[in-house]
N, C-alpha and C positions, 0 to 999 in steps of 0.2 A: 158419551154416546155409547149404547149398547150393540157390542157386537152381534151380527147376525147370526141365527143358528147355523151350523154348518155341519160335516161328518168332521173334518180337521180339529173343529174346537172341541169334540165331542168324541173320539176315538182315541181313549187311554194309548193304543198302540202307534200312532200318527202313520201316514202317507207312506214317510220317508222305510220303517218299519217294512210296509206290505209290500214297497217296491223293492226292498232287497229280497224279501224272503220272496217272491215270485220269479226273482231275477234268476234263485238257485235252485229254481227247481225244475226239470224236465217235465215233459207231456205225462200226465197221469195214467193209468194203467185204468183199461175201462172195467165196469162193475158189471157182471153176465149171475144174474138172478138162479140161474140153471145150473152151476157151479157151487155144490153144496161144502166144498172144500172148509174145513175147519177155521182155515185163513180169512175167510170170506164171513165167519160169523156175525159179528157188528154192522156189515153189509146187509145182510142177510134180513135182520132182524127189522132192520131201517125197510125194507123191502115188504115184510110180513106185515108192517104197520100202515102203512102208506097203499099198500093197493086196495085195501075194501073204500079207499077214499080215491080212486084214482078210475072209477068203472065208466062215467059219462063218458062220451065220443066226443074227441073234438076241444082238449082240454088244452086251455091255455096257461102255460104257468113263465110266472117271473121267479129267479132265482135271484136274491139280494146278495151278494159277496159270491159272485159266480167264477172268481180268478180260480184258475185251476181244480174247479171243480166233474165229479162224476156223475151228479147228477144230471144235468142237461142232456146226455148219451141215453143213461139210463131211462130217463120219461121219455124221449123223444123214440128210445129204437121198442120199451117194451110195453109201453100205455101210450104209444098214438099222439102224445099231447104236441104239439108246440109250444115251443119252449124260449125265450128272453131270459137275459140276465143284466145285474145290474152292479158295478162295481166301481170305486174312485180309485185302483193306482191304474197308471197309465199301463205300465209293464204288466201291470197282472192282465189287463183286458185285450193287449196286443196281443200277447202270449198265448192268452185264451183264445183269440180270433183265429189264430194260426191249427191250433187244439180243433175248433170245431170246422173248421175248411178242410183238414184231414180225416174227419170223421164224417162230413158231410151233413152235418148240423146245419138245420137253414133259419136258425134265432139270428133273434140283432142283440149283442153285447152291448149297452148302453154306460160308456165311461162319462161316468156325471155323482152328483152328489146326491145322496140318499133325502138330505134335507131341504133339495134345493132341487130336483129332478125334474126334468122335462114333463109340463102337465100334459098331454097329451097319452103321456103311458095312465094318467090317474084310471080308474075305473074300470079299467083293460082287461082283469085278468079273474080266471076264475081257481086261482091257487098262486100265492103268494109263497115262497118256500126259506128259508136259510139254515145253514150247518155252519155253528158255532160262526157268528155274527154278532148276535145280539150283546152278547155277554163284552163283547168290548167296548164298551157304549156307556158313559158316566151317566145317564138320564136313560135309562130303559125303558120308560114309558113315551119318549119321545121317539124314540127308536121304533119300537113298537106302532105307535099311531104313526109316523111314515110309512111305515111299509102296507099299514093297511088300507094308505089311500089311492094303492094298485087295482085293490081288488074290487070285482063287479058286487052287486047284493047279494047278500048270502052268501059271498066267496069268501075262501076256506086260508086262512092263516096257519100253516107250519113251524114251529119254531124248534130248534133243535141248540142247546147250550150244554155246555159239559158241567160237569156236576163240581163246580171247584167251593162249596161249600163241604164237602163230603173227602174221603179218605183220598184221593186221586187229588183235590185241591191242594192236600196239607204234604201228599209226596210231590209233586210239581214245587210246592214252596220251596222243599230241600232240595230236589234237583237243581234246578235252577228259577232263582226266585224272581230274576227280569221279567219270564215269561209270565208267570204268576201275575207279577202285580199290572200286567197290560188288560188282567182280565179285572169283572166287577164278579164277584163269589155271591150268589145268591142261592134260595133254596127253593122247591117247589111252589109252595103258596108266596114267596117275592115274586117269582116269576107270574104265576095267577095276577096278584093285584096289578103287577108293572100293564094291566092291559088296560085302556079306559074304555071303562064300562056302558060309557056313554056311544061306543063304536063297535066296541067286539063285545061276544059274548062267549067267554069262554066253553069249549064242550067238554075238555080234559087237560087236562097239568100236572105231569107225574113222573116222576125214577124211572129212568130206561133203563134196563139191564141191570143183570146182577153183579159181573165186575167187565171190566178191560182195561188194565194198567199198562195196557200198550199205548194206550189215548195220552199218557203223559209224556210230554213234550221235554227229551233228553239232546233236542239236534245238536246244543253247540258243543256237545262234548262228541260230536259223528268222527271227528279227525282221532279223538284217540284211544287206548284200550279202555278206558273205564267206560263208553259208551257200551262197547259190549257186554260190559258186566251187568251194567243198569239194565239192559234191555231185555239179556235173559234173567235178571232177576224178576221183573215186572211179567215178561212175558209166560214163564213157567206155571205160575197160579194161575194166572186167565186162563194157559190153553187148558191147561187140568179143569179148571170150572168148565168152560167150552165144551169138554169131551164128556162131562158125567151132562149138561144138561142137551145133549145131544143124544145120549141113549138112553137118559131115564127119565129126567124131566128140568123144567126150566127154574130155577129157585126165585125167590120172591126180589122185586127189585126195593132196596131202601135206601134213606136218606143217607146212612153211611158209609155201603158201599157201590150203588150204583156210579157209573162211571157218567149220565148224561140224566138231564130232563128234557125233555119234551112237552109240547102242547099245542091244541089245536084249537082255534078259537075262530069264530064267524063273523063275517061284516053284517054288522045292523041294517045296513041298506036305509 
């Protein structure tokens, strides 16, 4: 008998994974667009991309893996939208419930399974969104056509994956290679095909950014001094990158060292 699809059989990182790592972590620190702070850059950029697509009134968005995220604040306090999310640890979605009650977020968290989700959300929404989601998903094109069966006709698919085929993949290996292998490494045009075409239509799928070696994931070394070496070793190039294309201009993003890809693709309706 053929198991059912599910997010558990299908999330290289499993359950048990997302509910410790939400377990440890405090309330997020919210994202203010207005704050051009050097720190804020990767925010920033996410922000400069995302609003010539954010202008309708009255925008509905579903956020898939929404545990501790900043997004939800972010659409709901500076583009008007209404905003849901949708996530499977328990911990992470509590946690978040508590996150947006103190922010005064008026989304419903929907703790359910990605492949198995309440039909009632299907058709709902006119923006579908996720930050670094997809990418842990053995079947990305399964991955993918869930989350597009959110969105209304013509609603707008965001996908955001960190670039672990690329220079940030192969240092994340050496840091620490658990995190690494929870993710699936693909490269732009993977990500393009992983979408069926019979559903979306891709508009763009491309290298975000020119670098951020802060995006690699050094936590389980937080408790000792080599964490801080790491951190300012990764950290020093980026802010130098940061600071020249902040006053001169922005350099080209590529397959080897941008730190994400991105992509925006449409429901067929």
């Amino acid at each position: 008998m053929i198991a059912p699809i599910n997010t558990e059989n299908l999330d290289k990182a499993g359950n048990e994974y997302w509910n410790r790592t939400w377990d440890s972590l405090g309330i997020p620190a919210v994202f203010d667009p207005r704050d051009r702070a050097l720190e804020n850059t990767s925010h920033l950029r996410v922000h400069d991309y995302l609003t010539p697509r954010l202008t309708k009134p009255g925008l509905k968005i579903l956020e898939v893996g929404c545990a501790n995220s900043i997004w939800p604040h972010y659409f709901q306090t500076y583009h008007g939208a209404s905003v849901d999310g949708i996530d499977y640890s328990e911990i992470g979605c509590r946690k978040t419930r508590v996150t947006w009650e103190e922010l005064g977020l008026g989304g419903t968290i929907h703790c359910a399974d990605l492949f198995n989700p309440p039909e009632s959300l299907f058709g709902q929404y006119d923006m579908v969104v996720s930050f670094g989601v997809v990418e842990h998903f053995k079947d990305t094109e399964a991955c993918l056509t869930s989350c597009a069966k959110f969105l209304k006709p013509n609603g707008i698919l965001f996908t955001m994956v960190p670039n672990m085929s690329g220079l940030a993949g192969q240092l994340q290996k050496i840091v620490d290679r658990e995190v690494f292998d929870i993710h699936v490494p693909m490269t732009a045009s993977e990500l393009s095909a992983a979408h069926a075409p019979n559903i979306l239509l891709v508009e763009t799928c491309e290298y975000f950014m020119s670098l951020n070696l802060d995006a690699i994931n050094s936590s389980r070394f937080a408790e000792h001094y080599c964490n801080g070496i790491i951190r300012r070793a990764f950290s020093i190039p980026t802010k130098l990158v940061w600071l020249f294309e902040k006053h001169v201009c922005n350099l080209i993003a590529t397959r080897t060292f941008s730190p994400y890809i991105v992509s925006v693709a449409r429901h067929r309706g």
